[in-house]
Residue frames relative to the residue before (quaternion, step in Angstrom):
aa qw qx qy qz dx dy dz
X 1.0000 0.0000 0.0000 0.0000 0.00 0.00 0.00
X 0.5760 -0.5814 0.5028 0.2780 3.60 -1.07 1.06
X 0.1768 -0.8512 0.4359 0.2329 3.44 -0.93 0.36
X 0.6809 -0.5024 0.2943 0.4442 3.47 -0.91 0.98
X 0.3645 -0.7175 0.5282 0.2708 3.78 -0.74 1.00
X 0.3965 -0.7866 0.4577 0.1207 3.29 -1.46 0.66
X 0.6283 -0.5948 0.1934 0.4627 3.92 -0.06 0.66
X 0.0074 -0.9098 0.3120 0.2736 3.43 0.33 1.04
X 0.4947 -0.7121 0.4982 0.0077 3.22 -0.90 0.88
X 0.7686 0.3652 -0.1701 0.4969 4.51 0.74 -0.66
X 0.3066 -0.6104 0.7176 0.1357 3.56 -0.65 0.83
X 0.2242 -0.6626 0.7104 -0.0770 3.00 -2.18 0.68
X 0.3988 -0.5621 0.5613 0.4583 4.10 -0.47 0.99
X 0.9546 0.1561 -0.1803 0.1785 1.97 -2.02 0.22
X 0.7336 0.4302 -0.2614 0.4566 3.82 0.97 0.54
X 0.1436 -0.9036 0.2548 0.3129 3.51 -0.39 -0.57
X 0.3276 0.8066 -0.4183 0.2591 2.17 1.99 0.95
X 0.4034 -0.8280 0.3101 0.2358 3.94 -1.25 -0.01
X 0.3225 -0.8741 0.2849 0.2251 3.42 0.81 0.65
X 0.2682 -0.6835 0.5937 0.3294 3.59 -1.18 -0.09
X 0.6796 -0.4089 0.3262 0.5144 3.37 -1.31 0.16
X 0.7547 0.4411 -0.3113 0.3728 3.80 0.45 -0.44
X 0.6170 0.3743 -0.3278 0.6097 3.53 1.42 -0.16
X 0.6215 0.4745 -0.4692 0.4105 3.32 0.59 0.25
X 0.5901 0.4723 -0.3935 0.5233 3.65 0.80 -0.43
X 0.7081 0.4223 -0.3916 0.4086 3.71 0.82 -0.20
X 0.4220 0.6745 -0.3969 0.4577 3.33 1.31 -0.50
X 0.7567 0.4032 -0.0853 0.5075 3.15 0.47 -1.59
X 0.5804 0.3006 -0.5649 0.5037 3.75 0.38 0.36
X 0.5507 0.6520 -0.4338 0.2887 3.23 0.69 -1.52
X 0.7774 0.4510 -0.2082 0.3859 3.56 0.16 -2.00
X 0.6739 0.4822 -0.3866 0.4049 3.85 0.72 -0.81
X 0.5475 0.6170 -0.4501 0.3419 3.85 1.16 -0.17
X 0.7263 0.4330 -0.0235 0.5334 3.52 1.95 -1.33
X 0.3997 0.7097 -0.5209 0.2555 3.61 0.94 -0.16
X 0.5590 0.6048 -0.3606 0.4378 3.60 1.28 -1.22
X 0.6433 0.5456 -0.1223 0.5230 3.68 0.61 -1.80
X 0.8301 0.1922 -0.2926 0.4341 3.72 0.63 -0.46
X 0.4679 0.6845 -0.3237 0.4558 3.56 1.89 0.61
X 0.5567 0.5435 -0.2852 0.5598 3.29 1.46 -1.27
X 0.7443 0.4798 -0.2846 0.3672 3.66 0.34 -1.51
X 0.5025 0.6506 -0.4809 0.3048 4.23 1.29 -0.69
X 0.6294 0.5669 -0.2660 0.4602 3.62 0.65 -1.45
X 0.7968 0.3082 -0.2909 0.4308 3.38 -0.10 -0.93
X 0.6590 0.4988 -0.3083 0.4711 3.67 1.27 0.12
X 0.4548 0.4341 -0.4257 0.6508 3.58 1.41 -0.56
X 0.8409 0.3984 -0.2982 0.2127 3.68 0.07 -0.64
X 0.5949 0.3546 -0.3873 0.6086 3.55 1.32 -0.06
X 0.3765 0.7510 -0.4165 0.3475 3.79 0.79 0.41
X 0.7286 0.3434 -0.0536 0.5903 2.95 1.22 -1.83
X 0.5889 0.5040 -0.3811 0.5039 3.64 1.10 -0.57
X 0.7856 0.3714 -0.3378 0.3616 3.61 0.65 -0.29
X 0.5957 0.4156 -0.4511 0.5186 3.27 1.37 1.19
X 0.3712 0.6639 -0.5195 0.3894 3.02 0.92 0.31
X 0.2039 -0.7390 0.6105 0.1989 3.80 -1.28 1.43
X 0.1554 -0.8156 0.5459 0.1123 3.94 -0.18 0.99
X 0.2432 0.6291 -0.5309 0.5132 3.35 1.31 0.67
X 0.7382 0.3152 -0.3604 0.4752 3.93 0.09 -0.91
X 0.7535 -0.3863 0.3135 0.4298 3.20 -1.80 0.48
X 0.5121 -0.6085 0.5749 0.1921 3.64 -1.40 0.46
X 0.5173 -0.6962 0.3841 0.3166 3.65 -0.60 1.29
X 0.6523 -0.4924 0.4826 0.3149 3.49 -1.39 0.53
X 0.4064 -0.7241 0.4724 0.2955 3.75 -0.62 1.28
X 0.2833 -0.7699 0.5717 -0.0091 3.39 -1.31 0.95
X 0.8037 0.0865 -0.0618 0.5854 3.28 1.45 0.14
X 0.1877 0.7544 -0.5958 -0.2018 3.78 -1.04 -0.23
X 0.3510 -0.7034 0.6164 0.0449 2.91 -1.45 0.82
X 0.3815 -0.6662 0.6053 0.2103 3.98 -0.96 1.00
X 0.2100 -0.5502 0.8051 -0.0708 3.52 -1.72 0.94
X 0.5350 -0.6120 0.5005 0.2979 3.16 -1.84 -0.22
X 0.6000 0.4633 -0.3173 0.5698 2.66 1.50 0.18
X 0.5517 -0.5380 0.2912 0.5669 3.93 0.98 1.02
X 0.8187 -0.4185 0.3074 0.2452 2.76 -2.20 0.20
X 0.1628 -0.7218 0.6656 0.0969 3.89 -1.11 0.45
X 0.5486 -0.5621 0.6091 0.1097 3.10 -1.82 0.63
X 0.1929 -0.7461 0.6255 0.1219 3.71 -0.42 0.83
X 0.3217 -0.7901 0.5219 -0.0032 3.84 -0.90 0.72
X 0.7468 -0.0795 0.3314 0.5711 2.93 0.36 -2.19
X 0.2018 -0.7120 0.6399 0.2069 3.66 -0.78 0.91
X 0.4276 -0.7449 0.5117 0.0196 3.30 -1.15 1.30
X 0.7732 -0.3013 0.1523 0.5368 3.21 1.13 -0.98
X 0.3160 -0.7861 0.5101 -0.1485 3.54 -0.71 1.81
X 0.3898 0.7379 -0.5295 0.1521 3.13 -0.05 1.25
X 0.8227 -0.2457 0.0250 0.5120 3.90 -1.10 0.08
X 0.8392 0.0262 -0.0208 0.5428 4.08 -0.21 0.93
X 0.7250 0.4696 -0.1051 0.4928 3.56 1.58 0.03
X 0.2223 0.7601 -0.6091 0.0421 3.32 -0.26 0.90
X 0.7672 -0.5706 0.2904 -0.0394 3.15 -1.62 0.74
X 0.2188 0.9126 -0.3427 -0.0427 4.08 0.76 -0.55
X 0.2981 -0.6028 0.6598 0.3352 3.10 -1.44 0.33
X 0.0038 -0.8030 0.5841 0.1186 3.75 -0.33 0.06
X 0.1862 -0.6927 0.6883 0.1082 3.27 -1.64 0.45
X 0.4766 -0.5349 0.5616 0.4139 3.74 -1.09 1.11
X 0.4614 -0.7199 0.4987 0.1416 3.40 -1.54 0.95
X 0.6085 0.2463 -0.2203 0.7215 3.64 1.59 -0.29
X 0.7327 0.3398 -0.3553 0.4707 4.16 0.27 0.22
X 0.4742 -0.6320 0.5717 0.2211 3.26 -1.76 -0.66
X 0.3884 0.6931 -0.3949 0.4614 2.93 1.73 0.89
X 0.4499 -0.7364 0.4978 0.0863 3.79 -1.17 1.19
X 0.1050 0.6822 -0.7235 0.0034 3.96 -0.80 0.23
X 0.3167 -0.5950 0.7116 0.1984 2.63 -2.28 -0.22
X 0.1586 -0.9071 0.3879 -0.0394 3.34 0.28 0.97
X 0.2143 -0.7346 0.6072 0.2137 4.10 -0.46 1.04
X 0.2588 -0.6792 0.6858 0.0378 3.27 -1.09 0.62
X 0.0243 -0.8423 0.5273 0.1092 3.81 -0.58 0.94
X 0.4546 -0.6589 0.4325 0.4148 4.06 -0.41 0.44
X 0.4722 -0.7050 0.3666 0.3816 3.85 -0.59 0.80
X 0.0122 -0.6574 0.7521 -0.0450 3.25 -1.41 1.22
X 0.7498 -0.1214 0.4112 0.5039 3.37 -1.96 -0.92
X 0.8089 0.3902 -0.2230 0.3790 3.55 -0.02 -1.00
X 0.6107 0.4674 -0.3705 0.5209 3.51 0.97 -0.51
X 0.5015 0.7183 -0.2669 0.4016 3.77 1.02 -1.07
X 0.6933 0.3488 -0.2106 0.5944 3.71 1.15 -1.72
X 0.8407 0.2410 -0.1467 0.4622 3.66 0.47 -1.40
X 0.7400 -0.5057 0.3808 0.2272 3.61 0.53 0.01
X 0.2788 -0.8206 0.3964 0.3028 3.84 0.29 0.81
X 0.7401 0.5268 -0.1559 0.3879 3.53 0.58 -0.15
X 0.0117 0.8362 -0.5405 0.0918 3.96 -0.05 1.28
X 0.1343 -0.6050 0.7295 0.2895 4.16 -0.82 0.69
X 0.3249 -0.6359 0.6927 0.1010 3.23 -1.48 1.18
X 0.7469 -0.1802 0.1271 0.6273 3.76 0.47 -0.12
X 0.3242 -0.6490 0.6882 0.0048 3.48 -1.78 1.11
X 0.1020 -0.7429 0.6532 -0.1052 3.79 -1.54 0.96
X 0.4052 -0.5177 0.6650 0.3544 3.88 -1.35 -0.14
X 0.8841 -0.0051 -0.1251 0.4502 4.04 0.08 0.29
X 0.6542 -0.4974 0.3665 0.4363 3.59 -1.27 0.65
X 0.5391 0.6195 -0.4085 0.3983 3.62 1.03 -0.91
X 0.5853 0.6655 -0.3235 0.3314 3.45 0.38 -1.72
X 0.8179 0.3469 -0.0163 0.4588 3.25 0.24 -2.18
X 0.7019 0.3095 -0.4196 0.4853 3.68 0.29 -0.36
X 0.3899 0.5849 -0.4646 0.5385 4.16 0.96 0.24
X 0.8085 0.2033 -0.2988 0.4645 3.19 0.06 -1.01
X 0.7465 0.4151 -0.3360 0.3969 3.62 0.56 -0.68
X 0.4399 0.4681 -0.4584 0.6141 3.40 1.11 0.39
X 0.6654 0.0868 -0.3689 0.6432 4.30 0.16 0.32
X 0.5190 0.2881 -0.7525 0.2853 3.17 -0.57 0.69
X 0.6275 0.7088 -0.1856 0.2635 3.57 0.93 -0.93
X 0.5111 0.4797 -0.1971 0.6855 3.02 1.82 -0.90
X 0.5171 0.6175 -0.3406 0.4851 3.81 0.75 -0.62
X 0.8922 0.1941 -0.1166 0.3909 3.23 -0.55 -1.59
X 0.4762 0.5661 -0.5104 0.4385 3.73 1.58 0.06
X 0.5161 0.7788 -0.0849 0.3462 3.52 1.39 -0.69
X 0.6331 0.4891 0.0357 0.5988 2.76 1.54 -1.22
X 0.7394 0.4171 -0.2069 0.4862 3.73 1.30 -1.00
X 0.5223 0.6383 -0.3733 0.4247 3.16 1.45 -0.76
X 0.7877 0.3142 -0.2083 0.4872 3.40 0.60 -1.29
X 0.6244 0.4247 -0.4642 0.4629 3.72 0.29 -0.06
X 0.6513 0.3286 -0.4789 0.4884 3.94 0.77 -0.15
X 0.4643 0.6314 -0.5000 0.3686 4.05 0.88 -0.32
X 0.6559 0.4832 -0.3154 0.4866 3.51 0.96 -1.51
X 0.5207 0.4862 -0.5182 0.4732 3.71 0.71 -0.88
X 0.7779 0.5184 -0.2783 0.2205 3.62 -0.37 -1.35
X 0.5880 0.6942 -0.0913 0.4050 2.90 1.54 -1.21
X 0.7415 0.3963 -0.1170 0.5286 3.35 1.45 -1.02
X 0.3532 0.7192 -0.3540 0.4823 3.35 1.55 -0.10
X 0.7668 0.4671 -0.1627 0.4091 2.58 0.17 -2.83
X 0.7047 0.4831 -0.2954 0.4276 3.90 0.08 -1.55
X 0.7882 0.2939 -0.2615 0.4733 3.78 0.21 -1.11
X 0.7783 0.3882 -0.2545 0.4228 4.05 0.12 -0.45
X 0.8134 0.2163 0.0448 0.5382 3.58 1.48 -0.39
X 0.2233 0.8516 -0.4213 0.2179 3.53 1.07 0.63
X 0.6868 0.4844 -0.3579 0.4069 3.48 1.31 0.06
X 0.5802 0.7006 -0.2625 0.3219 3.35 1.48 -0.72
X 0.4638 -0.5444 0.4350 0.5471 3.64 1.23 -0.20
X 0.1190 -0.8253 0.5519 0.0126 3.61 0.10 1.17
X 0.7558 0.3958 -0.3698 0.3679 3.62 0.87 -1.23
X 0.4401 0.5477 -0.6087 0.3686 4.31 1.52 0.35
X 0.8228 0.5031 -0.1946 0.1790 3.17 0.63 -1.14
X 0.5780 0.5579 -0.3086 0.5093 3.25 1.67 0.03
X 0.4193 0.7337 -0.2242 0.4854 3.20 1.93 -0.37
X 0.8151 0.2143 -0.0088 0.5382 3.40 1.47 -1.20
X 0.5980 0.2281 -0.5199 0.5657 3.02 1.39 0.84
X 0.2853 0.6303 -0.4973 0.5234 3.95 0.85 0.64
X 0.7502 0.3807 -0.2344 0.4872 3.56 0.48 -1.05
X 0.5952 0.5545 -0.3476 0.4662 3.41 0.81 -1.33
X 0.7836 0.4490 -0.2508 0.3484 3.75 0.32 -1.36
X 0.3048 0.7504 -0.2148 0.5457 3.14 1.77 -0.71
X 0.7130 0.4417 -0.2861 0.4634 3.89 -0.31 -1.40
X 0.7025 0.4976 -0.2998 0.4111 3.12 0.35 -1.72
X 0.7555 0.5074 -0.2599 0.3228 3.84 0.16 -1.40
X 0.6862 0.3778 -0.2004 0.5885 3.46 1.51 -0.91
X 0.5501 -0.7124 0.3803 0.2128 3.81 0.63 -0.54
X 0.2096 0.6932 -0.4701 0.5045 3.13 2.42 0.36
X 0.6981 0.4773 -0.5320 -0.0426 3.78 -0.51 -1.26
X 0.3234 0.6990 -0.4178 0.4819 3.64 1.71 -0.69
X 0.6345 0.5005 -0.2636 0.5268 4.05 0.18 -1.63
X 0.9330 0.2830 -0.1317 0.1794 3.01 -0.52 -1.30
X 0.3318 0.6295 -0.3340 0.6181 3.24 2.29 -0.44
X 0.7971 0.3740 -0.2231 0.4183 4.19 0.43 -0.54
X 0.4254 0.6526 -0.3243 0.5366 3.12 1.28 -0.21
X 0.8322 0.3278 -0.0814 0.4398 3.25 0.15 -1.44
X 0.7162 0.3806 -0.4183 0.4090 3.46 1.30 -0.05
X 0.2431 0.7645 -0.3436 0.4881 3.41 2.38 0.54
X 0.7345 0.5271 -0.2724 0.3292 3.32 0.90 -0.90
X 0.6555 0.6911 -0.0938 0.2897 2.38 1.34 -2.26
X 0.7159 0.5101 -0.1324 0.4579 3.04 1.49 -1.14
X 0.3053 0.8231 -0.2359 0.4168 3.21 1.74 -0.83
X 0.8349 0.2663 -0.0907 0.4730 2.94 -0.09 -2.01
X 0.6541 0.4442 -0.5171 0.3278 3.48 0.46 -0.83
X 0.7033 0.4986 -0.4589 0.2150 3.93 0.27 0.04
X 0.5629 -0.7145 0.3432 0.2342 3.08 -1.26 -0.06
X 0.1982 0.8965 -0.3954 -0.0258 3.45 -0.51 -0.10
């Protein structure tokens, strides 16, 4: 038998929902399985943030590097996205007028056998490619959100099934959510808007 909720009483980033002292302890297991999964996913969101102001109408920065492919050499421009052993490019063919987005890998063992350097997709302008490689990005943040929900999800249901599981997945759904869209910064202030809110009088 479900148990009779209790007055809840505990906010949670990035949601608004309010928890009780038992849904919060699920919350909290739930969230410490995904904190990693909702760390990995921050970067690549601060970074298509700023990439999605960017006005690629204006002239394309002066190359600052090139880098060789099997498919010849390429002109680095603009780094797109820079994360742990990984960095990102806008590239330009160095003898054409063809565009890429190029992965760039820091040298190890593996880069040694296969080469440090992969075009992830190819275009007639910088515009073209960083569009598209700016939804894949919005994609595959997509993708993490919901595979760390399922993580959370299986916590919440199997270790806690009396506590009102379907509020709390609701509010880590929401939480995982922030991160993928770029609200959680927003929505983390909001909620300390409230907090404060209530505590006055009148």
């Amino acid at each position: 038998m479900e148990k009779r909720e209790e007055n809840p009483q505990h906010e949670v980033p990035g949601s608004e929902a309010r928890l009780t002292d038992g849904q919060l302890a699920a919350y909290n297991a739930a969230f410490q399985t995904i904190e990693g999964d909702l760390a990995t996913m921050r970067p690549v969101r601060e970074a298509l943030s700023r990439l999605e102001h960017v006005q690629w109408e204006r002239p394309v920065p002066k190359a600052f590097a090139t880098h060789t492919t099997p498919e010849g050499q390429w002109n680095a421009h603009a780094l797109l996205l820079k994360l742990f052993r990984t960095e990102i490019l806008l590239c330009r063919k160095a003898d054409g007028d063809e565009w890429a987005v190029i992965q760039r890998l820091v040298a190890s063992p593996y880069t040694q056998a296969h080469g440090d350097t992969e075009i992830l997709l190819k275009g007639n302008g910088p515009r073209e490619v960083a569009t598209e490689y700016m939804g894949q990005m919005r994609h595959t943040l997509r993708f993490m959100a919901r595979n760390a929900e399922v993580k959370a999800q299986k916590i919440v249901w199997e270790q806690f099934p009396d506590d009102h599981p379907g509020k709390v997945i609701r509010a880590l759904s929401e939480r995982c959510d922030s991160v993928a869209e770029g609200t959680e910064v927003i929505k983390q202030a909001q909620t300390q808007s409230v907090r404060q809110s209530r505590g006055i009088g009148i």
